[in-house]
Structure formats: structure tokens, C-alpha cells
C-alpha positions in Angstrom: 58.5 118.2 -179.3 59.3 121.0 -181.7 62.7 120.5 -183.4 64.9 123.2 -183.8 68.8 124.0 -184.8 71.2 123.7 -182.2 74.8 124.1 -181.4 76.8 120.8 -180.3 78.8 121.0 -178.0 81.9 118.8 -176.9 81.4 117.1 -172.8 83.3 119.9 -171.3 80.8 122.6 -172.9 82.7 124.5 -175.6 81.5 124.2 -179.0 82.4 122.3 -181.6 81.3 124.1 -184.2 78.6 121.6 -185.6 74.9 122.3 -185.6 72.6 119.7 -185.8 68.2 119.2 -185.3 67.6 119.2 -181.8 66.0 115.8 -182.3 69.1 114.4 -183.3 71.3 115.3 -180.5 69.1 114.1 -178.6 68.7 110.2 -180.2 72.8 110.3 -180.7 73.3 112.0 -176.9 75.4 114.7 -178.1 76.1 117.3 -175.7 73.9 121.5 -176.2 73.0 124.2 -173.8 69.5 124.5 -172.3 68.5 127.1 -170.3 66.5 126.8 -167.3 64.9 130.1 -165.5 63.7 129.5 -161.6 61.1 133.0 -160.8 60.7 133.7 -157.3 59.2 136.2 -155.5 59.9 138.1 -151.9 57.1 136.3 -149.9 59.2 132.6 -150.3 57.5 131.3 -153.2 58.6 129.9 -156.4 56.7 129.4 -159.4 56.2 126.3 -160.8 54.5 125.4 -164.4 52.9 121.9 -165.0 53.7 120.7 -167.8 51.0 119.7 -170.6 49.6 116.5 -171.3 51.1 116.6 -175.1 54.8 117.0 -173.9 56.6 114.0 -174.5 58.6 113.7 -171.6 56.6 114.1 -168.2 53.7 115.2 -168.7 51.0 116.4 -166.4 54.6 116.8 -164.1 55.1 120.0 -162.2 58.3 121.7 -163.1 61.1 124.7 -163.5 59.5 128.3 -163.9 60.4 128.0 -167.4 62.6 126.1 -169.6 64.7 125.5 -172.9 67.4 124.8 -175.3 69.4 127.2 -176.6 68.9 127.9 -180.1 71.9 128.1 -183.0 73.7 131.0 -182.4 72.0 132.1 -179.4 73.0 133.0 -176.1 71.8 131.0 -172.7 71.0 134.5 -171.9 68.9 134.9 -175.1 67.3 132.0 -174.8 66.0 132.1 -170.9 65.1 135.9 -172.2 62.8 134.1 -175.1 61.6 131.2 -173.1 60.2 133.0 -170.4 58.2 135.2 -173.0 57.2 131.9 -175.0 56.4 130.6 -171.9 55.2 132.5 -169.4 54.6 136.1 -171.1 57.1 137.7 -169.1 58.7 140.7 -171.0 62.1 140.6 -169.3 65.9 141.7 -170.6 68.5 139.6 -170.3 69.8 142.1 -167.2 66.8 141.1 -165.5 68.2 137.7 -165.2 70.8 136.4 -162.2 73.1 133.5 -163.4 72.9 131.1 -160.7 75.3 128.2 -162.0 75.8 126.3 -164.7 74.9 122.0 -164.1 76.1 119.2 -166.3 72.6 117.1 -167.0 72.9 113.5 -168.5 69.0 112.0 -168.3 67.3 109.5 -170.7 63.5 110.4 -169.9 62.3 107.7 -172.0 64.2 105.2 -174.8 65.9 106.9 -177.7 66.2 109.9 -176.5 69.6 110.7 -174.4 69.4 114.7 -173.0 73.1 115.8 -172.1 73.0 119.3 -171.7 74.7 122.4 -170.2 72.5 124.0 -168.4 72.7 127.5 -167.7 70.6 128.1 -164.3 69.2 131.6 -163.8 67.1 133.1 -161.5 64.5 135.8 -161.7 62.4 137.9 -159.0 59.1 138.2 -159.8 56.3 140.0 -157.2 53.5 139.6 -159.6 50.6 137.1 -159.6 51.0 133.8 -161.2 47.1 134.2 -162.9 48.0 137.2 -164.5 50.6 135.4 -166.8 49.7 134.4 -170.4 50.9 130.7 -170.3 52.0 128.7 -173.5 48.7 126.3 -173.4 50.8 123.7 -176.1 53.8 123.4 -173.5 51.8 124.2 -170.2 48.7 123.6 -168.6 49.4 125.9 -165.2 51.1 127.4 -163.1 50.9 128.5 -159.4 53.4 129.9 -156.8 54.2 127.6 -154.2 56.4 128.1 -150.6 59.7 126.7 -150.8 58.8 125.4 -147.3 56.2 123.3 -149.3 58.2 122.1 -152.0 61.0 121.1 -149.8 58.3 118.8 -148.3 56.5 117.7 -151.3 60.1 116.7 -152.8 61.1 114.5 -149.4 57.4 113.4 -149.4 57.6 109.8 -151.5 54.0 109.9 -152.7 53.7 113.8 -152.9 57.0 113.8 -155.1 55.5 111.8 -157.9 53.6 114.7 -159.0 57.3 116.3 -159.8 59.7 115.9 -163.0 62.3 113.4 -161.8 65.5 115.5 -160.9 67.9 113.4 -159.2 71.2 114.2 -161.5 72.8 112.9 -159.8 72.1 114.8 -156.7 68.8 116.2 -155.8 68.6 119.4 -158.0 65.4 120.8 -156.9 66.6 120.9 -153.6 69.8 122.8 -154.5 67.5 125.0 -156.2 66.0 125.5 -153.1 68.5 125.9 -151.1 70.0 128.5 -153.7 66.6 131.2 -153.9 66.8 130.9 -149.8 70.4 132.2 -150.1 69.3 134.7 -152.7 66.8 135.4 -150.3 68.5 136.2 -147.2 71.5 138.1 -148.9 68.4 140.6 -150.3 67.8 140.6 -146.4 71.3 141.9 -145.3 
């Protein structure tokens, strides 16, 4: 995990003015922003990354598009902006982005460390080919576009769903995330 500067925040989501080493917000559980960026394209796909062997949380899992914190002093709009460069390659501006909500996260993904984050959902229509991106080979091994019909199965598929980053917070966020591109979807439709 790469530690980096980040703004606390209180459990409401304003800040409190302190900035602290990611890796201790996340051993103390103090509240920061992360960013996560769902890409999806017009044929009912959305791309998923799996995440590298090294991480240390999940590994090997499939997962978002891309995702972050939010640096000090940054923006969530800045940072999804940055991660999906980092990431992915993508070359986007933060008008390219749709916020899509904001969700209160409280996970311990393994003992010691304690994520509560804000994080600021976006979404981000993408019609090009998932082998043409330049992925980030420390934080991802691939990533490949898959129906949302599929996921939806895979995720309500008790074996299949194993291969996923846990995401019951406490309510089955992939699903909403789902549920949300369809909408996004069909209003393109209308």
C-alpha cells in the first residue's frame, strides 16, 4: 500500500482540518474521502479491473473500474480524474465525470486496518476497448468489460461471487451500482 497525505474528516464528512498518513487513518479508523469511478459503455458493459496479487487487501479480486483516496487538498473530482489516468490510462477532465452519489463505507478488510470513507461515486462512459488501456501492472493485473446482465449473476451466484471484492456495506453495493448505470442507461435512451 502506498501511503500518502490525507485530509480527515469528521463522521458526517466535513473536514476537520487535520491531515494525517493515509496508513494512519486507516489503523485509528478515522474517517477521508475516496473516490470510486464505475466506466461503462453503450453495449451494457462495465469494466471491471482485477486487482494485483501484491495489493494488500483482496487480491487477485475483481473490482470498481478504478479506485482511490483523495489526496490532501484535492478534490474527489481530482482524484477520480488522477486515478483513472494512474490506473487505467484514461486521459479524462473532471467534466467527463457524472457524480452518481456519495456512500458512507465502514469495512475492516483485514485486522488493523479500519477503512471509513466518503466515497464519492462517479460514473464514466467509455466506448473504447478494454485492451487498448495501459493498466497500472503494481495495482492491477486486468481488466475486461463484462454485461451487467453477467455481473448481476455472478454477484447472486454464491461460488461465482468469491472471485469479487466483498461489498456488502451494508447493503449490496455492486448491485446498486448496477442498478444505477441501467438507469443511466435508459435515460440516454429517452
Amino acid at each position: 500500500m502506498t501511503d500518502e497525505l490525507i485530509d480527515i474528516l469528521d463522521s458526517k464528512g466535513n473536514p476537520t482540518g487535520s491531515r494525517l498518513m493515509k496508513s494512519e487513518a486507516h489503523a485509528n479508523g478515522l474517517w477521508h474521502y475516496s473516490v470510486h469511478v464505475w466506466i461503462f459503455n453503450s453495449r451494457g458493459e462495465v469494466l471491471l479491473q482485477k486487482r494485483a496479487m501484491s495489493k494488500d487487501t483482496f487480491p487477485g479480486l475483481w473490482d470498481i473500474s478504478s479506485a482511490g483516496h483523495v489526496s490532501a487538498g484535492e478534490t474527489p473530482n481530482e482524484a477520480a480524474v488522477r486515478e483513472l489516468g494512474e490506473e487505467l490510462g484514461i486521459k479524462a477532465k473532471t467534466g467527463d465525470l457524472k457524480r452518481a452519489m456519495v456512500r458512507e463505507l465502514e469495512s475492516e478488510p483485514r485486522p488493523g486496518l479500519h477503512n471509513n470513507e466518503h466515497v464519492h461515486v462517479y460514473f464514466l462512459k467509455f466506448e473504447g476497448d478494454a485492451k487498448s488501456l495501459k493498466i497500472q501492472k503494481k495495482e492491477l493485473e486486468e481488466v475486461k468489460f463484462i454485461l451487467l446482465d453477467e455481473f448481476e449473476a455472478d454477484l447472486k451466484d454464491k461460488e461465482k461471487k468469491k472471485a469479487y471484492a466483498p461489498n456488502s456495506r451494508p447493503h449490496d453495493y455492486f448491485l446498486e451500482i448496477i442498478r444505477a448505470i441501467r438507469k443511466e442507461l435508459e435515460a440516454e435512451k429517452s
